[in-house]
C-alpha positions in Angstrom: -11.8 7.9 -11.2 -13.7 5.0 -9.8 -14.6 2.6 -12.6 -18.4 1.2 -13.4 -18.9 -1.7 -11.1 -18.7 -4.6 -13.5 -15.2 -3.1 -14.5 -12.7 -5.7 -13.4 -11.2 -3.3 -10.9 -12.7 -0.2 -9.3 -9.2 2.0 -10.4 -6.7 1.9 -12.6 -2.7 2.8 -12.6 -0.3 2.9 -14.7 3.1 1.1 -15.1 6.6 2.4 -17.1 7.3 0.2 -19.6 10.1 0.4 -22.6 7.7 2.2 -25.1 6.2 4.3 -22.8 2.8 3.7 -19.8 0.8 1.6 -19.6 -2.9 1.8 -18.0 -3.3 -1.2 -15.9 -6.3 -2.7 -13.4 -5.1 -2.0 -9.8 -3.3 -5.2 -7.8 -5.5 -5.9 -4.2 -2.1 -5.2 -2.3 -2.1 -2.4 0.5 1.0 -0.9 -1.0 0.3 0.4 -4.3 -3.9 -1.7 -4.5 -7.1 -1.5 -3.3 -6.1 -2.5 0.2 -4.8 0.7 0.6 -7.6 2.8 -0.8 -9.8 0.9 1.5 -7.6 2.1 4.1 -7.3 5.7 2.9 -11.1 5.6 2.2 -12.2 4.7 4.9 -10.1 6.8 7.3 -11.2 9.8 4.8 -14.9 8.7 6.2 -13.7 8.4 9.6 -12.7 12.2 9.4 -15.6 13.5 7.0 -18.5 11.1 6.7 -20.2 10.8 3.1 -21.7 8.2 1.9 -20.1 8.0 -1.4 -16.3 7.3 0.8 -17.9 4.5 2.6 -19.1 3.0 -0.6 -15.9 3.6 -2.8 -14.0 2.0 0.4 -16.1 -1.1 0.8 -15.8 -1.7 -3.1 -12.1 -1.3 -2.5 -12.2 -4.0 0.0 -14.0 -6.0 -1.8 -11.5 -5.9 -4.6 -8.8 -6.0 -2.1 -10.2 -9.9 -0.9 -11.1 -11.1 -4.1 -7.4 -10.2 -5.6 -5.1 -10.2 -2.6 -1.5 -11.8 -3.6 -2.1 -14.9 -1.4 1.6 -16.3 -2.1 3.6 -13.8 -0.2 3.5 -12.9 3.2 4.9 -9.7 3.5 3.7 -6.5 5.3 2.6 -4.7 2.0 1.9 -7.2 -1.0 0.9 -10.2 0.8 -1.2 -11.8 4.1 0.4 -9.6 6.4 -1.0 -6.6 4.5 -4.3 -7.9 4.8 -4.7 -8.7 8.1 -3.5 -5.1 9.0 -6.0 -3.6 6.2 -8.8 -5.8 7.6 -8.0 -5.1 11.2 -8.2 -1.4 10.8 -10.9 -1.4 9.1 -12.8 -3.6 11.9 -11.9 -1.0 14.5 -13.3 1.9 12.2 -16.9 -0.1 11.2 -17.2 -2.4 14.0 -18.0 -5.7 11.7 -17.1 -8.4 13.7 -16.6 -10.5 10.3 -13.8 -8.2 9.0 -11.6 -9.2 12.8 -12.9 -12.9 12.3 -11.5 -12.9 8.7 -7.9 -11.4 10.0 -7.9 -13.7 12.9 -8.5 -16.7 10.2 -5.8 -15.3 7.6 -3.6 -14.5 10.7 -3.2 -18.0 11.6 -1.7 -18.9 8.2 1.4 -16.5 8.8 2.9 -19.1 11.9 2.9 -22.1 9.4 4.6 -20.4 6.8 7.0 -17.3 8.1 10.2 -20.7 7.9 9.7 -21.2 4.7 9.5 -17.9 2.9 12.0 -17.1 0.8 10.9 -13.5 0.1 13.1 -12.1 3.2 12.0 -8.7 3.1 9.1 -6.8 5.0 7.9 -6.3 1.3 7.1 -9.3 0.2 7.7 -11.8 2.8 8.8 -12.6 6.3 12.0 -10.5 6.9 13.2 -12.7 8.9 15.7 -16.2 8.7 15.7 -19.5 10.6 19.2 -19.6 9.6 
């Protein structure tokens, strides 16, 4: 269910730990974070316009920027996740400042795909200078 607004996360998951689950505040990531449910969201409003999926997908945005993991690089948990999530999302609302934001985070990835160390689509670069 989506959380009051001054929650510190608009969902929550859980994670398997030794003694049992654990509820948890959602990451921003587009794998398993809000990026995603941006994405779903706003796809969902694409198909079926209501009000209340815009708004739950712009909240999930907004977590998704605010909370991003802005170490990695990778296609799911990192930069490259968010420049796809804000890209898509730009071609389904039109707001040119979600395409100027990708363009800005996209020209991060060229300065730092050599030095990743995370060489997996994942979480980083999948790729090697070596």
């Amino acid at each position: 269910m989506l959380r009051e607004p001054d929650a510190p996360a608009p969902w929550t998951s859980f994670v398997i730990t030794p003694d049992g689950r654990d509820e948890v505040d959602i990451e921003g990531d587009l794998y398993n974070g809000s990026g995603g449910i941006a994405l779903f969201l706003a796809y969902l409003d694409a198909l079926d316009p209501r009000p209340e999926f815009r708004a739950a997908a712009r909240r999930a945005l907004d977590h998704a920027v605010a909370t991003w993991e802005r170490q990695r690089i990778g296609a799911f948990t990192g930069l490259g996740g968010m420049v796809y999530v804000l890209t898509h999302l730009y071609r389904l609302w039109g707001e040119r400042a979600l395409l100027d934001h990708a363009l800005e985070l996209s020209d991060e990835l060229a300065g730092r795909v050599d030095g990743d160390r995370h060489l997996d689509v994942f979480h980083g670069a999948a790729t090697s200078s070596r």
